[in-house]
C-alpha positions as CSV (number, residue, x, y, z in Angstrom):
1,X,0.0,0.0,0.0
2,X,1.4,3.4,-1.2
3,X,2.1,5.9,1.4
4,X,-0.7,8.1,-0.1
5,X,-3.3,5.7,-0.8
6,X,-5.1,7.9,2.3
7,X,-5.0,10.8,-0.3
8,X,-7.7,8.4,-1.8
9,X,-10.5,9.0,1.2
10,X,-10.2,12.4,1.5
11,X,-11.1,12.8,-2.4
12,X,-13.1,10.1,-3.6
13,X,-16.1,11.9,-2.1
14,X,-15.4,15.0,-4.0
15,X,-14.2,13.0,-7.1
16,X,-17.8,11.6,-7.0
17,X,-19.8,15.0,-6.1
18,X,-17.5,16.3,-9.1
19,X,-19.3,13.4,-11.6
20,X,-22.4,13.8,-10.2
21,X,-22.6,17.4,-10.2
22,X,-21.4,16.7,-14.3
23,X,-24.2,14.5,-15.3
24,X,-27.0,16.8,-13.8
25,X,-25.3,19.3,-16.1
26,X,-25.5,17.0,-19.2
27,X,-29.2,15.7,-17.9
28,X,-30.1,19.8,-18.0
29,X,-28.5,20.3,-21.6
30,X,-30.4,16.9,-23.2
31,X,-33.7,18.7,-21.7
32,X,-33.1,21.8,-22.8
33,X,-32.8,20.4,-26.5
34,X,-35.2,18.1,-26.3
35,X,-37.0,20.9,-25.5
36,X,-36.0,23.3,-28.4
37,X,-36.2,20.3,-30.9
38,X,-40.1,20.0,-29.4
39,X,-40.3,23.6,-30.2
40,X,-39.3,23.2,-33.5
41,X,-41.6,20.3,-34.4
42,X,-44.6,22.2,-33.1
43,X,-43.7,24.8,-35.4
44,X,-43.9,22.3,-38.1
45,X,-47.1,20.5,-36.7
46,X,-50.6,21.6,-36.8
47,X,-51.9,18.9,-35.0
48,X,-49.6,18.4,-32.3
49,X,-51.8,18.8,-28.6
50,X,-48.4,20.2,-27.1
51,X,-48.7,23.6,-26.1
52,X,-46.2,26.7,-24.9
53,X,-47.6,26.9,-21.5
54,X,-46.3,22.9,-21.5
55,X,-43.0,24.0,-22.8
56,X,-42.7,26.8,-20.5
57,X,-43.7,24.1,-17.7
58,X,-40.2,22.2,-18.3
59,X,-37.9,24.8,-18.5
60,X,-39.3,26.4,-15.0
61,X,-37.9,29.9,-16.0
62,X,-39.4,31.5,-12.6
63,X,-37.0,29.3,-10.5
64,X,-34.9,32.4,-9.7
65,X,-37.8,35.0,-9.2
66,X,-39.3,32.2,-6.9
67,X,-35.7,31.8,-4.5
68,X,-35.5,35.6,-4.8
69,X,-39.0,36.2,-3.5
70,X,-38.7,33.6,-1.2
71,X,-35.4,34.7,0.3
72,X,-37.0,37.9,0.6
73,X,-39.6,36.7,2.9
74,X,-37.3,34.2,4.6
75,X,-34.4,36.3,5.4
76,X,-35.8,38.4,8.5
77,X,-37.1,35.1,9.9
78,X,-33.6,34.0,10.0
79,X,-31.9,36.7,11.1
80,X,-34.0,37.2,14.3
81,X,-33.6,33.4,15.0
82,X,-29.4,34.3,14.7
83,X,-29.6,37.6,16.0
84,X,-32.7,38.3,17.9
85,X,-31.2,42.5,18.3
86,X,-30.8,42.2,14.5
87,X,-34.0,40.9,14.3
88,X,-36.1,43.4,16.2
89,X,-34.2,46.0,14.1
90,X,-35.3,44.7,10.9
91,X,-38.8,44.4,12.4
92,X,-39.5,47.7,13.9
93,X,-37.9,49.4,10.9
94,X,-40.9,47.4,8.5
95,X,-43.0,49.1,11.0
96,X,-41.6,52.5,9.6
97,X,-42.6,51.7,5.9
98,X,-46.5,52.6,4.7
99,X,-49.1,50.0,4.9
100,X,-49.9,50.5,1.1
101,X,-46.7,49.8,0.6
102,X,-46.1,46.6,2.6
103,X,-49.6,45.8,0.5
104,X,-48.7,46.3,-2.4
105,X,-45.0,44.1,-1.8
106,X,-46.8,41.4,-0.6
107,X,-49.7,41.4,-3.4
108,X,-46.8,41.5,-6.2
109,X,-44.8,38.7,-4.3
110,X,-48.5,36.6,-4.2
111,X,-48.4,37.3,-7.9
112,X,-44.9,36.2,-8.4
113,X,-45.7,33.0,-6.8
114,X,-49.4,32.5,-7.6
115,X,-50.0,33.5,-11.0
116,X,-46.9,32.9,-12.2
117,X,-47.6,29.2,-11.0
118,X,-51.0,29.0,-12.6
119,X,-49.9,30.4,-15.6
120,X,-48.4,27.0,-16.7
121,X,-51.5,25.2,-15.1
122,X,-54.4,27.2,-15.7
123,X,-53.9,26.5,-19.7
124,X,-53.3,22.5,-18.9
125,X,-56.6,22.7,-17.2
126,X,-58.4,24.8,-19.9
127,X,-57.1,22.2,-22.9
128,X,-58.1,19.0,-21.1
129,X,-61.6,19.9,-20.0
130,X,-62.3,20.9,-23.6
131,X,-60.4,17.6,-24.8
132,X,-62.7,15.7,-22.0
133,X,-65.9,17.7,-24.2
134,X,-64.6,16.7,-27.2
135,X,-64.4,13.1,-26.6
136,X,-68.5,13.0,-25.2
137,X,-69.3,14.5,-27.7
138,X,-68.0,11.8,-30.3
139,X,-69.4,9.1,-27.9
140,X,-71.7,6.7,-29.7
141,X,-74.8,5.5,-27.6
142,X,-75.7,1.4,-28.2
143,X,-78.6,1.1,-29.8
């Protein structure tokens, strides 16, 4: 056994957390052009039932206005559990800032997370109740 066989231990875990970390890369890239090569055959298709909202669904653009908004909200949470001093700071200074305001913050960040959710699922919803109407309509009765 070589002297620095130890040398082994310490990096096999980051060795593996380093191949790991590079097929979640290549997973995201295959996605993202399966993705644009969907895109492209829609654009060819007439007939296809995909849809944007369903394209839109996959590649989760909001993921960083979602951990921004909910950082936001987070954050003085946190802090007062670290620092409690910090933390009443942070509180009594909201305290300082209009109502309206607050209102308004809060209303935008529901938005953010609300609408911005439904707008992948509202659309789903929407195509397959209409799909669900088109198919009992075509129903045949037994005779």
């Amino acid at each position: 056994m070589s002297k620095f066989s130890w040398l082994g231990v310490i990096f096999s875990p980051i060795t593996q957390w380093l191949k790991n970390r590079g097929e979640k890369q290549q997973a995201a890239h295959q996605r993202d052009l399966a993705i644009i090569n969907n895109q492209a055959r829609l654009a060819q298709s007439t007939k296809d039932y995909n849809h944007e909202w369903e394209m839109a669904s996959l590649q989760d653009k909001d993921k960083i206005l979602r951990f921004i908004s909910y950082f936001m909200f987070t954050s003085p949470i946190l802090i007062t559990v670290i620092s409690p001093t910090h933390g009443n700071q942070i509180f009594t200074n909201l305290e300082s800032v209009p109502s309206w305001l607050v209102q308004t913050w809060v209303a935008i960040n529901g938005g953010v997370w609300g609408i911005a959710s439904l707008k992948n699922v509202v659309p789903e919803f929407i195509h397959n109740f209409k799909r669900k109407g088109a198919d009992n309509g075509n129903v045949t009765k037994p005779t």
